[in-house]
N, C-alpha and C positions, 0 to 999 in steps of 0.2 A: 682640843681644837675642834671648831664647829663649821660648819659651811662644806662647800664642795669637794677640798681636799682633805676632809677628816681623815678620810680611808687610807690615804696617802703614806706610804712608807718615805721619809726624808731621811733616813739613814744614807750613807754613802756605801753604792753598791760596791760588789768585788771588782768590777773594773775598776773604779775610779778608786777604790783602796790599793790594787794592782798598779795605778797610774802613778800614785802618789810613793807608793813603794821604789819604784823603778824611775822615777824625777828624781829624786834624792842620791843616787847616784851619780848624777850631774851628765847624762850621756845617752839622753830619752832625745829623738827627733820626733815632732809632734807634727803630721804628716796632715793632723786632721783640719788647724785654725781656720776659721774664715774669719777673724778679724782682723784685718788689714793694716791698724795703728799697733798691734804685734809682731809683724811682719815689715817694719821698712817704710809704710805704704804713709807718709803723713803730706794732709797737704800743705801745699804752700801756705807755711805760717804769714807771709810780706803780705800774702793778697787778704789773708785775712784781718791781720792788723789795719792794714790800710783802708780796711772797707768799714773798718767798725769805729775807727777815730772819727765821724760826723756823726756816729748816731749816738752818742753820748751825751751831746749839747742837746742836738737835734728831738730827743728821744720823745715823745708823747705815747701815752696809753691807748689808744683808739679801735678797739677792738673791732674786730668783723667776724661775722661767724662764717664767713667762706675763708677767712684768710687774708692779708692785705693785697689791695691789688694789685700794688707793684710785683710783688712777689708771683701772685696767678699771672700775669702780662709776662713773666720771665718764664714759667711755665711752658705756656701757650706758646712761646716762638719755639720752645725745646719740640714740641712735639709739631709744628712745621716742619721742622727740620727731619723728622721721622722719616722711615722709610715703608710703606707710602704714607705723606703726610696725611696729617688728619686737623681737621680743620675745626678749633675750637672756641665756643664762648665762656667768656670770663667769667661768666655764672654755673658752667656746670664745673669749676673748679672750684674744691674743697681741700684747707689745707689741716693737716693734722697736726698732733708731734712726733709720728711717725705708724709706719706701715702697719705696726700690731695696734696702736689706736684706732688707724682706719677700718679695721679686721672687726673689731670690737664693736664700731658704729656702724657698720654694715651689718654684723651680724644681728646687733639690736633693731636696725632698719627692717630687714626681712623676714623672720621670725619669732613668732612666739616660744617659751617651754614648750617642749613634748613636741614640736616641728624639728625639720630637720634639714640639714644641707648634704651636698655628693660635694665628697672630696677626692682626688686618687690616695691607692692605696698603698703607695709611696711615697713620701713627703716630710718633710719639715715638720717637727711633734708641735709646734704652735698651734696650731686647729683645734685638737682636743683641749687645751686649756681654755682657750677662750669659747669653744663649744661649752665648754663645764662652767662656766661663767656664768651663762643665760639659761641653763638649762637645755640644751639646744643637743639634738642626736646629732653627729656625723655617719655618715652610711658612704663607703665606700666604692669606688667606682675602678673597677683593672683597667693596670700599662701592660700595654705588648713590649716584653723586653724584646721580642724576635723581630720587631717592626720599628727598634730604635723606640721604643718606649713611647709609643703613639695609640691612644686612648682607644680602650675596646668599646667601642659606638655600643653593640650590641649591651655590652655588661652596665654601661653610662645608661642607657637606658632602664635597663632590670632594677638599677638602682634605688629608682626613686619610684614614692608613692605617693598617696592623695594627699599627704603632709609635707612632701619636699618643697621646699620657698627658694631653694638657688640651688648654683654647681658656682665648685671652686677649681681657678685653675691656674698654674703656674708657668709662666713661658718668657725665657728659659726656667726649663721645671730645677726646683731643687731635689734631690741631686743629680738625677741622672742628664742635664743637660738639653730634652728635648725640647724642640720649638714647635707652635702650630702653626702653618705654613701655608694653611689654603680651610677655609669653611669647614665646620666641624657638624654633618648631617644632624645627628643625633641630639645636639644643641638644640637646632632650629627645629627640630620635633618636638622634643621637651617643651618649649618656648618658656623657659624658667628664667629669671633675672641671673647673672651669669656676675659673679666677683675673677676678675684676671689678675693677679698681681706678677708686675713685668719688672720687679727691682734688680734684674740680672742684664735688663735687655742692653746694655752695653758690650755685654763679655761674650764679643760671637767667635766663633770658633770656624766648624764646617760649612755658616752661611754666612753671605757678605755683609746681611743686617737682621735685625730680629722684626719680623714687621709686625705692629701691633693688633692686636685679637680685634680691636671695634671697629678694622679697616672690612673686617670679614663676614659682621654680624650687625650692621645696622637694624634690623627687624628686632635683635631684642634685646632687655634693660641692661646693659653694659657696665659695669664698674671697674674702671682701670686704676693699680695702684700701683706707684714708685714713690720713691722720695731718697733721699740726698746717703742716708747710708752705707749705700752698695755703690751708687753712683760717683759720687766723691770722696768714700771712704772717711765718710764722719759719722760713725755712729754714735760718738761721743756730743754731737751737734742737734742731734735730732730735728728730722723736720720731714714728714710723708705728704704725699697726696691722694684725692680722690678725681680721677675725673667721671663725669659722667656721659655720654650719649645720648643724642635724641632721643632715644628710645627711656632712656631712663628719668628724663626731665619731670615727670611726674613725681616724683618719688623725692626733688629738691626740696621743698616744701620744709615735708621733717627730717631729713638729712641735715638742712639747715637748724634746727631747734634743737636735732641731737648736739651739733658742733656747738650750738652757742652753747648749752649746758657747762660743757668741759673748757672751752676755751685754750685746749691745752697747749697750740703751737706757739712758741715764744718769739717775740717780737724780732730780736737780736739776729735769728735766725730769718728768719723771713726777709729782713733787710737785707741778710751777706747775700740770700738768692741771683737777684740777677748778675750781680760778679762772679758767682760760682759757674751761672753759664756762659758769661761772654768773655770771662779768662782764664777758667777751671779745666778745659777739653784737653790742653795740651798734656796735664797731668791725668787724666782719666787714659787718655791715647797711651801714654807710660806705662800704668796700670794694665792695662789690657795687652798690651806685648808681654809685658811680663807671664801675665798665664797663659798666652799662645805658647810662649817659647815651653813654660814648664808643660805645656800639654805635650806640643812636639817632642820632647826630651822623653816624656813616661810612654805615649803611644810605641814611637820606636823602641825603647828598653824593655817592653811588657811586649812585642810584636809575636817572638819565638816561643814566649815563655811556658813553659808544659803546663802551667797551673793556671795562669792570669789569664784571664780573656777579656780586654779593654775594647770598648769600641767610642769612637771618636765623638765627643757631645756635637751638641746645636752649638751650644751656647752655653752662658753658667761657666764659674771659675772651677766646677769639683771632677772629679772621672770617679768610675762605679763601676770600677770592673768585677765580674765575678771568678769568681774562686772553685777551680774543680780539685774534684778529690777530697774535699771535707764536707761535713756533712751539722758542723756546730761552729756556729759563729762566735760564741761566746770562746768559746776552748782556743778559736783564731786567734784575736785577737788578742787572749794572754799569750799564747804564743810567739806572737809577734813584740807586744810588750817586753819578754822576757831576752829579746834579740836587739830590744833598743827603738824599738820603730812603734810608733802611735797610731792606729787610723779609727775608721770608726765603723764598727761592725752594721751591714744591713740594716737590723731589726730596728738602729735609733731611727729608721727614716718610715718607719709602719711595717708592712709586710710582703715585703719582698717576695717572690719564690726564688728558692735554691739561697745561696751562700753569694754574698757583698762584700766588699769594702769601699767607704770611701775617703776620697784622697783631695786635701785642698790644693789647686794649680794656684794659690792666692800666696802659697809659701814664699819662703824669699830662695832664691834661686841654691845658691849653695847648700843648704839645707834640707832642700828639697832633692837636688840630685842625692845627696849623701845616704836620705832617708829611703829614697827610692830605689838606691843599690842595695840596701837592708833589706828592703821588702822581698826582692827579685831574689837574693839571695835565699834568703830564708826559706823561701817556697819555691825553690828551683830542685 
Protein backbone atom coordinates (compact mmCIF):
# COMPACT_ATOMS: atom_id res chain seq x y z
CA UNK A 1 0.00 0.00 0.00
CA UNK A 2 1.43 3.51 -1.09
CA UNK A 3 0.46 7.00 -0.01
CA UNK A 4 -0.01 8.51 3.24
CA UNK A 5 -1.38 5.65 5.23
CA UNK A 6 1.34 3.05 4.17
CA UNK A 7 2.64 3.16 7.74
CA UNK A 8 -0.65 2.45 9.02
CA UNK A 9 -1.39 -0.51 11.13
CA UNK A 10 -5.29 -1.58 9.94
CA UNK A 11 -5.26 -4.47 12.04
CA UNK A 12 -8.12 -4.47 14.61
CA UNK A 13 -6.66 -3.23 17.83
CA UNK A 14 -7.17 -5.02 21.44
CA UNK A 15 -10.01 -2.88 22.25
CA UNK A 16 -12.04 -3.42 19.38
CA UNK A 17 -11.13 -7.29 19.39
CA UNK A 18 -11.99 -6.85 23.30
CA UNK A 19 -15.44 -5.11 21.83
CA UNK A 20 -16.17 -7.64 19.47
CA UNK A 21 -15.34 -10.46 22.14
CA UNK A 22 -17.75 -9.12 24.80
CA UNK A 23 -20.86 -7.91 21.80
CA UNK A 24 -21.12 -11.45 21.25
CA UNK A 25 -22.45 -12.14 24.27
CA UNK A 26 -25.49 -10.10 23.53
CA UNK A 27 -25.14 -7.90 26.98
CA UNK A 28 -22.47 -5.08 25.84
CA UNK A 29 -24.21 -1.36 26.64
CA UNK A 30 -22.32 0.94 24.22
CA UNK A 31 -22.27 4.12 26.23
CA UNK A 32 -19.97 5.48 23.51
CA UNK A 33 -22.50 6.02 19.87
CA UNK A 34 -22.88 9.41 18.57
CA UNK A 35 -24.88 8.19 15.85
CA UNK A 36 -28.13 9.09 16.30
CA UNK A 37 -30.04 6.73 13.43
CA UNK A 38 -28.70 3.96 16.13
CA UNK A 39 -30.16 5.26 18.84
CA UNK A 40 -33.98 6.03 18.25
CA UNK A 41 -33.12 9.47 16.76
CA UNK A 42 -34.84 9.27 12.86
CA UNK A 43 -36.29 11.86 11.33
CA UNK A 44 -39.58 12.52 10.27
CA UNK A 45 -39.68 10.04 7.32
CA UNK A 46 -43.63 12.09 6.19
CA UNK A 47 -41.60 15.34 5.96
CA UNK A 48 -39.12 13.86 4.01
CA UNK A 49 -41.27 11.98 1.66
CA UNK A 50 -43.43 14.79 1.09
CA UNK A 51 -40.73 17.21 0.28
CA UNK A 52 -38.97 14.95 -2.17
CA UNK A 53 -42.33 13.85 -4.29
CA UNK A 54 -41.94 17.45 -6.68
CA UNK A 55 -38.33 17.20 -7.12
CA UNK A 56 -38.48 14.16 -9.10
CA UNK A 57 -40.52 15.63 -12.05
CA UNK A 58 -39.10 18.85 -11.29
CA UNK A 59 -35.52 17.58 -11.17
CA UNK A 60 -32.69 19.54 -13.43
CA UNK A 61 -28.93 19.26 -13.16
CA UNK A 62 -27.92 22.92 -12.65
CA UNK A 63 -24.98 22.95 -10.78
CA UNK A 64 -23.49 26.04 -8.60
CA UNK A 65 -20.50 25.95 -7.09
CA UNK A 66 -21.67 27.74 -3.97
CA UNK A 67 -24.58 25.52 -3.71
CA UNK A 68 -28.20 26.19 -4.80
CA UNK A 69 -29.58 29.20 -3.72
CA UNK A 70 -32.54 28.17 -2.45
CA UNK A 71 -30.94 25.94 -0.21
CA UNK A 72 -28.09 29.10 0.98
CA UNK A 73 -31.53 31.54 1.31
CA UNK A 74 -32.69 28.46 3.90
CA UNK A 75 -29.34 28.78 5.49
CA UNK A 76 -29.11 32.41 6.02
CA UNK A 77 -32.47 32.82 7.86
CA UNK A 78 -31.03 29.75 10.20
CA UNK A 79 -28.39 31.88 11.13
CA UNK A 80 -30.77 35.15 11.68
CA UNK A 81 -32.26 33.26 13.88
CA UNK A 82 -28.87 32.81 15.82
CA UNK A 83 -28.10 33.99 19.00
CA UNK A 84 -26.73 36.96 18.38
CA UNK A 85 -27.73 36.95 14.99
CA UNK A 86 -25.34 37.43 12.24
CA UNK A 87 -26.15 38.83 9.27
CA UNK A 88 -25.44 37.07 6.04
CA UNK A 89 -24.77 37.24 2.21
CA UNK A 90 -25.68 34.48 -0.12
CA UNK A 91 -22.37 34.50 -1.50
CA UNK A 92 -20.27 33.96 1.32
CA UNK A 93 -22.27 30.71 1.52
CA UNK A 94 -20.61 27.50 0.34
CA UNK A 95 -22.36 24.38 0.33
CA UNK A 96 -20.65 21.00 0.63
CA UNK A 97 -21.43 17.27 1.06
CA UNK A 98 -20.60 17.64 4.28
CA UNK A 99 -18.43 18.98 7.26
CA UNK A 100 -15.25 16.68 6.59
CA UNK A 101 -15.36 17.98 2.85
CA UNK A 102 -15.63 21.33 4.00
CA UNK A 103 -12.38 20.55 6.34
CA UNK A 104 -10.58 19.21 3.33
CA UNK A 105 -11.43 22.41 1.05
CA UNK A 106 -10.34 24.54 3.71
CA UNK A 107 -7.45 22.84 4.45
CA UNK A 108 -6.41 22.85 0.57
CA UNK A 109 -7.62 26.77 0.65
CA UNK A 110 -4.99 27.61 3.44
CA UNK A 111 -2.08 25.71 3.12
CA UNK A 112 0.53 24.36 1.31
CA UNK A 113 2.74 20.67 2.30
CA UNK A 114 5.21 21.38 4.97
CA UNK A 115 2.61 24.54 6.53
CA UNK A 116 0.68 23.88 9.12
CA UNK A 117 -2.54 24.57 11.21
CA UNK A 118 -3.14 24.83 15.48
CA UNK A 119 -5.61 22.44 16.53
CA UNK A 120 -6.54 21.68 20.36
CA UNK A 121 -5.02 19.05 21.78
CA UNK A 122 -8.11 17.29 22.46
CA UNK A 123 -10.42 16.55 19.70
CA UNK A 124 -12.03 14.40 17.31
CA UNK A 125 -9.05 12.20 15.41
CA UNK A 126 -10.46 13.69 11.87
CA UNK A 127 -7.72 16.49 11.59
CA UNK A 128 -4.84 14.38 11.40
CA UNK A 129 -6.33 12.44 8.47
CA UNK A 130 -7.28 14.93 6.46
CA UNK A 131 -3.93 17.04 7.72
CA UNK A 132 -2.22 13.68 6.17
CA UNK A 133 -4.06 14.16 3.00
CA UNK A 134 -2.32 17.52 1.96
CA UNK A 135 0.72 16.99 3.65
CA UNK A 136 -0.23 19.45 6.08
CA UNK A 137 1.59 19.49 9.98
CA UNK A 138 -1.00 19.93 12.85
CA UNK A 139 0.74 21.48 16.04
CA UNK A 140 -1.21 21.51 18.76
CA UNK A 141 -2.63 24.11 21.14
CA UNK A 142 -3.75 23.22 25.40
CA UNK A 143 -7.48 23.02 27.01
CA UNK A 144 -7.44 24.10 30.60
CA UNK A 145 -9.41 21.16 31.99
CA UNK A 146 -9.40 23.41 35.34
CA UNK A 147 -11.11 26.43 33.46
CA UNK A 148 -13.80 24.09 31.85
CA UNK A 149 -11.73 23.31 29.04
CA UNK A 150 -11.19 26.99 27.81
CA UNK A 151 -8.17 27.51 25.49
CA UNK A 152 -4.66 28.29 27.00
CA UNK A 153 -4.22 31.90 25.07
CA UNK A 154 -0.69 31.76 26.21
CA UNK A 155 0.04 27.88 24.78
CA UNK A 156 -2.44 29.06 21.44
CA UNK A 157 0.16 31.32 20.93
CA UNK A 158 3.66 29.24 21.50
CA UNK A 159 2.01 27.30 19.05
CA UNK A 160 2.39 28.60 16.00
CA UNK A 161 5.21 29.72 13.74
CA UNK A 162 6.24 31.53 10.66
CA UNK A 163 4.48 28.38 8.78
CA UNK A 164 0.99 28.43 10.66
CA UNK A 165 -1.89 29.39 7.89
CA UNK A 166 -5.00 28.85 10.45
CA UNK A 167 -6.27 27.69 14.14
CA UNK A 168 -8.91 25.13 14.29
CA UNK A 169 -11.73 25.35 16.67
CA UNK A 170 -14.69 23.60 17.88
CA UNK A 171 -17.62 25.22 19.77
CA UNK A 172 -19.36 23.14 21.31
CA UNK A 173 -15.88 21.41 21.45
CA UNK A 174 -15.98 17.62 20.81
CA UNK A 175 -15.79 16.10 23.54
CA UNK A 176 -15.47 17.98 26.28
CA UNK A 177 -18.47 20.28 25.65
CA UNK A 178 -16.91 23.66 25.93
CA UNK A 179 -18.17 26.99 24.40
CA UNK A 180 -16.42 30.37 23.38
CA UNK A 181 -18.36 32.80 25.11
CA UNK A 182 -16.85 36.17 24.60
CA UNK A 183 -13.37 37.21 22.15
CA UNK A 184 -10.53 35.00 22.24
CA UNK A 185 -7.23 37.57 22.77
CA UNK A 186 -4.77 35.43 21.39
CA UNK A 187 -6.71 34.94 18.19
CA UNK A 188 -6.76 38.46 17.34
CA UNK A 189 -2.90 38.53 18.05
CA UNK A 190 -2.26 35.72 15.77
CA UNK A 191 -4.50 37.48 13.26
CA UNK A 192 -4.46 33.95 11.35
CA UNK A 193 -7.62 32.90 9.20
CA UNK A 194 -9.58 30.93 11.97
CA UNK A 195 -11.71 27.40 10.76
CA UNK A 196 -14.78 27.22 13.64
CA UNK A 197 -16.78 24.12 13.18
CA UNK A 198 -20.12 24.70 15.34
CA UNK A 199 -21.95 21.16 14.13
CA UNK A 200 -23.07 20.74 17.94
CA UNK A 201 -24.27 24.33 18.47
CA UNK A 202 -27.74 23.15 18.85
CA UNK A 203 -27.02 20.79 22.06
CA UNK A 204 -26.63 23.43 24.83
CA UNK A 205 -26.55 22.30 28.00
CA UNK A 206 -25.20 25.09 30.83
CA UNK A 207 -25.89 28.01 28.35
CA UNK A 208 -29.23 29.16 27.01
CA UNK A 209 -27.50 29.28 23.38
CA UNK A 210 -24.31 28.57 21.65
CA UNK A 211 -23.47 32.17 20.16
CA UNK A 212 -21.52 31.93 17.12
CA UNK A 213 -17.46 32.54 17.19
CA UNK A 214 -17.83 35.26 13.85
CA UNK A 215 -20.27 37.41 16.20
CA UNK A 216 -16.83 37.88 18.30
CA UNK A 217 -14.10 38.20 15.66
CA UNK A 218 -15.12 40.30 12.72
CA UNK A 219 -11.26 41.63 12.28
CA UNK A 220 -10.37 38.19 10.95
CA UNK A 221 -10.85 35.48 8.10
CA UNK A 222 -13.70 33.40 9.70
CA UNK A 223 -14.71 30.10 8.41
CA UNK A 224 -17.94 28.79 10.11
CA UNK A 225 -18.84 25.18 9.55
CA UNK A 226 -22.19 23.17 10.32
CA UNK A 227 -24.37 21.07 8.10
CA UNK A 228 -27.44 18.81 8.60
CA UNK A 229 -25.70 15.72 10.38
CA UNK A 230 -25.48 16.66 13.93
CA UNK A 231 -28.27 19.02 13.34
CA UNK A 232 -31.07 16.94 12.07
CA UNK A 233 -29.57 13.69 12.68
CA UNK A 234 -28.88 12.60 8.97
CA UNK A 235 -25.73 11.64 8.58
CA UNK A 236 -26.90 9.21 6.17
CA UNK A 237 -28.17 12.50 3.99
CA UNK A 238 -25.14 14.33 3.87
CA UNK A 239 -25.07 17.95 3.34
CA UNK A 240 -22.30 20.73 5.27
CA UNK A 241 -21.61 24.14 4.90
CA UNK A 242 -19.15 26.96 4.61
CA UNK A 243 -19.92 30.29 5.80
CA UNK A 244 -17.69 32.93 5.31
CA UNK A 245 -17.24 36.56 6.92
CA UNK A 246 -16.32 39.81 5.77
CA UNK A 247 -13.14 39.22 6.78
CA UNK A 248 -12.72 36.19 4.75
CA UNK A 249 -14.47 37.35 1.41
CA UNK A 250 -11.22 37.45 -0.21
CA UNK A 251 -10.38 34.23 -0.08
CA UNK A 252 -14.19 33.30 -2.26
CA UNK A 253 -12.43 33.53 -5.30
CA UNK A 254 -10.85 30.04 -4.99
CA UNK A 255 -12.92 28.58 -2.50
CA UNK A 256 -15.28 28.97 -5.20
CA UNK A 257 -12.99 26.95 -7.99
CA UNK A 258 -12.14 24.51 -5.15
CA UNK A 259 -16.12 23.61 -4.87
CA UNK A 260 -16.64 23.67 -8.49
CA UNK A 261 -13.83 20.98 -8.89
CA UNK A 262 -15.70 18.45 -6.53
CA UNK A 263 -19.20 19.39 -7.09
CA UNK A 264 -19.97 17.01 -4.31
CA UNK A 265 -23.30 18.34 -2.54
CA UNK A 266 -26.20 16.54 -4.11
CA UNK A 267 -29.02 18.09 -5.41
CA UNK A 268 -31.74 15.91 -3.59
CA UNK A 269 -30.42 17.19 -0.44
CA UNK A 270 -30.15 20.64 -1.10
CA UNK A 271 -33.83 20.68 -2.17
CA UNK A 272 -35.09 18.85 1.35
CA UNK A 273 -33.03 22.04 3.12
CA UNK A 274 -35.45 24.66 3.60
CA UNK A 275 -38.13 22.08 4.87
CA UNK A 276 -35.53 20.79 7.26
CA UNK A 277 -35.65 24.32 8.81
CA UNK A 278 -39.16 25.58 8.58
CA UNK A 279 -40.44 22.00 9.86
CA UNK A 280 -37.45 20.11 11.29
CA UNK A 281 -37.02 22.27 14.77
CA UNK A 282 -39.80 20.59 16.48
CA UNK A 283 -37.66 17.24 16.10
CA UNK A 284 -34.23 18.85 16.75
CA UNK A 285 -36.11 20.46 20.04
CA UNK A 286 -36.90 16.44 20.92
CA UNK A 287 -33.40 15.54 20.32
CA UNK A 288 -31.93 18.04 22.52
CA UNK A 289 -34.13 17.20 25.69
CA UNK A 290 -33.30 14.04 25.29
CA UNK A 291 -29.51 14.65 26.08
CA UNK A 292 -30.29 17.37 28.69
CA UNK A 293 -32.34 14.71 30.50
CA UNK A 294 -29.49 11.92 29.98
CA UNK A 295 -26.85 14.64 31.08
CA UNK A 296 -29.09 15.61 34.18
CA UNK A 297 -29.49 11.74 35.05
CA UNK A 298 -25.29 11.05 34.69
CA UNK A 299 -24.25 14.47 36.46
CA UNK A 300 -26.45 13.73 39.54
CA UNK A 301 -25.56 9.69 39.49
CA UNK A 302 -21.54 10.57 39.08
CA UNK A 303 -22.19 13.72 41.80
CA UNK A 304 -20.80 11.54 44.96
CA UNK A 305 -18.99 9.16 43.01
CA UNK A 306 -15.20 8.52 44.75
CA UNK A 307 -13.71 8.00 41.38
CA UNK A 308 -15.88 10.02 38.64
CA UNK A 309 -15.35 13.52 38.54
CA UNK A 310 -18.04 14.92 35.81
CA UNK A 311 -18.29 18.46 35.37
CA UNK A 312 -21.31 19.78 33.46
CA UNK A 313 -20.55 20.75 29.36
CA UNK A 314 -21.41 23.93 27.41
CA UNK A 315 -22.78 22.24 25.05
CA UNK A 316 -22.32 19.06 22.82
CA UNK A 317 -24.28 15.64 23.42
CA UNK A 318 -20.84 13.78 25.22
CA UNK A 319 -19.57 14.31 29.29
CA UNK A 320 -15.78 13.60 29.85
CA UNK A 321 -15.52 12.95 33.20
CA UNK A 322 -12.19 11.90 34.52
CA UNK A 323 -11.29 9.08 36.40
CA UNK A 324 -9.25 9.13 39.68
CA UNK A 325 -7.17 6.39 40.96
CA UNK A 326 -6.00 4.81 37.63
CA UNK A 327 -3.32 5.73 36.07
CA UNK A 328 -4.06 3.50 32.27
CA UNK A 329 -6.68 4.06 30.13
CA UNK A 330 -6.39 1.34 27.99
CA UNK A 331 -6.42 -1.39 31.09
CA UNK A 332 -10.10 1.05 31.88
CA UNK A 333 -11.63 0.42 29.56
CA UNK A 334 -11.18 -3.38 29.19
CA UNK A 335 -12.17 -3.26 32.48
CA UNK A 336 -15.18 -1.89 32.00
CA UNK A 337 -15.78 -3.95 28.77
CA UNK A 338 -15.34 -6.96 30.89
CA UNK A 339 -18.37 -5.53 33.30
CA UNK A 340 -20.67 -5.02 30.18
CA UNK A 341 -20.32 -1.25 29.70
CA UNK A 342 -18.42 0.45 26.41
CA UNK A 343 -17.22 4.04 26.53
CA UNK A 344 -14.39 5.36 24.97
CA UNK A 345 -10.95 5.87 26.59
CA UNK A 346 -9.25 9.58 26.54
CA UNK A 347 -6.46 9.00 24.24
CA UNK A 348 -9.13 8.49 21.11
CA UNK A 349 -9.79 12.22 21.32
CA UNK A 350 -5.52 13.17 21.29
CA UNK A 351 -4.08 13.94 24.61
CA UNK A 352 -5.71 14.53 27.27
CA UNK A 353 -3.77 14.84 30.81
CA UNK A 354 -4.60 12.25 33.43
CA UNK A 355 -7.30 9.53 32.72
CA UNK A 356 -10.97 10.15 30.47
CA UNK A 357 -13.80 8.64 29.65
CA UNK A 358 -16.30 9.47 27.21
CA UNK A 359 -19.85 9.06 27.50
CA UNK A 360 -22.60 9.83 24.51
CA UNK A 361 -25.83 11.82 26.17
CA UNK A 362 -27.17 11.03 22.35
CA UNK A 363 -27.93 7.22 23.97
CA UNK A 364 -31.35 6.27 24.02
CA UNK A 365 -32.54 6.77 27.49
CA UNK A 366 -32.99 3.25 28.95
CA UNK A 367 -29.86 2.17 27.92
CA UNK A 368 -28.19 4.85 28.91
CA UNK A 369 -29.35 4.88 32.59
CA UNK A 370 -28.70 1.03 32.50
CA UNK A 371 -25.12 1.57 31.07
CA UNK A 372 -24.47 4.20 33.42
CA UNK A 373 -25.34 2.34 36.69
CA UNK A 374 -22.64 -0.23 35.19
CA UNK A 375 -20.19 2.33 35.11
CA UNK A 376 -20.86 3.92 38.53
CA UNK A 377 -20.80 0.47 39.79
CA UNK A 378 -17.85 -0.75 38.48
CA UNK A 379 -15.66 1.98 39.76
CA UNK A 380 -17.52 2.71 42.98
Amino acid sequence: MAGVYADLDLSPSDFELARRQRAATGDLIDLSSSNPTAQGLIFPPELLRATTEDFWSLRRYTPDPRGSPTARAAIRSYYAGRQPPLSVELDDLFITASSSEAYALLFALLADPGDNLLAPNVTYPLFEYLAALRGIELRTYPLCEGQGWRIDEAGLLAAANERTRGVLIVSPHNPTGAVITAPVAALSRLGLPVICDEVFAPFTYTLPAVPPLAAYHPELPLFTLNGISKLFALPDLKLGWILLNGAARPFAPRLELLNDTFLGANSLTQHLLPTLFTQGMPFVTAMVARVRANLDLALERLAEHPRLRARAPDGGYYLFPSVRSWDDEAALVHFLLERGVLVHPGYFYGDPPGVHLMLSALTAPEPFATGLERLAVALG
